[in-house]
C-alpha positions in Angstrom: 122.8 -60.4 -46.8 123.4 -62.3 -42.9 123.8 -65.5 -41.7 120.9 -67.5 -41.9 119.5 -65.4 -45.0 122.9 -66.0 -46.8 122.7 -70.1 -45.9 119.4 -69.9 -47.1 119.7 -68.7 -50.3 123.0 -70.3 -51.0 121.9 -73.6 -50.1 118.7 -73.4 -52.6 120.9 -71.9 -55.1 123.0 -75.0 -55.0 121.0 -77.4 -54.8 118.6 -76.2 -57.4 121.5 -75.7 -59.7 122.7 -79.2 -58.8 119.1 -80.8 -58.6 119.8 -82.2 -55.5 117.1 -81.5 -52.1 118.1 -78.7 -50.3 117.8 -81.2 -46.9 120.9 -82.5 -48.5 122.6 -79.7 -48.8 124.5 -79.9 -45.2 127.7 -78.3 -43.8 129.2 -81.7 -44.4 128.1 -82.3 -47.5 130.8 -83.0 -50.4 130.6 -81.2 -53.1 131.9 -83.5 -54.9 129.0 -86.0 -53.3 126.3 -84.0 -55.0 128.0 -84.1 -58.3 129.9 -80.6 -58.4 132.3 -81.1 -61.3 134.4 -78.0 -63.4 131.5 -77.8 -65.8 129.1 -77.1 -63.3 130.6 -75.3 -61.2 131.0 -72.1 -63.2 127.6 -72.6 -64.4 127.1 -72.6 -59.8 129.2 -69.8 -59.6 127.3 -67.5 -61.8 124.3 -68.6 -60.2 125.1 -67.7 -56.4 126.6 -64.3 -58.1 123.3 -63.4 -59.7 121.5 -64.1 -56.8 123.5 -62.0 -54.4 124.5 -59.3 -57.3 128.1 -60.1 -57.3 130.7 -62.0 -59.3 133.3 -64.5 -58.1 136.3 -65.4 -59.7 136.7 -68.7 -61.8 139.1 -70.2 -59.4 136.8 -69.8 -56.6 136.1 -72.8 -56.4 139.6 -74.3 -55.9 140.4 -76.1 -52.8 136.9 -76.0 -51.9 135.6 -79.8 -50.8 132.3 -79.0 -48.9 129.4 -77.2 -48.8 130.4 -75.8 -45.6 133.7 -74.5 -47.0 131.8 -72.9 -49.8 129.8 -70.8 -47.8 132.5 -69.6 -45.2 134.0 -68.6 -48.4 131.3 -66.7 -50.2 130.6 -65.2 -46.4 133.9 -63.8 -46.6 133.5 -62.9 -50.1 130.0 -60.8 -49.3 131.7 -59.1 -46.0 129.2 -61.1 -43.9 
């Protein structure tokens, strides 16, 4: 999966899991901001891995503070 297809579906992965709009979903968007806690994140986590048939480890997460960080880092993750 590339660019704009991975954004896509990462973006309505999160904010389907996080029942936010996906408008709101933005490269500056804190996680945090749309309510991204521990709990939910490994629930997130598992999510985005069954969508693009992969798993990510539990600290993935760590040091992450915006959506935008979160998907240069699942990009690296998938080799995109």
């Amino acid at each position: 999966m590339q660019g704009p297809q991975l954004d896509d579906t990462l973006r309505s992965v999160v904010a389907r899991h996080l029942d936010v709009h996906v408008a709101d979903v933005t490269v500056e968007t804190s996680l945090e901001e749309i309510r991204l806690d521990d709990q939910l994140g490994a629930g997130l986590l598992g999510a985005v891995g069954d969508e693009l048939e992969m798993r990510f480890p539990d600290d993935f997460l760590d040091g992450l503070d915006t959506y935008g960080q979160l998907h240069s880092a699942v990009r690296l993750a998938v080799g995109a």
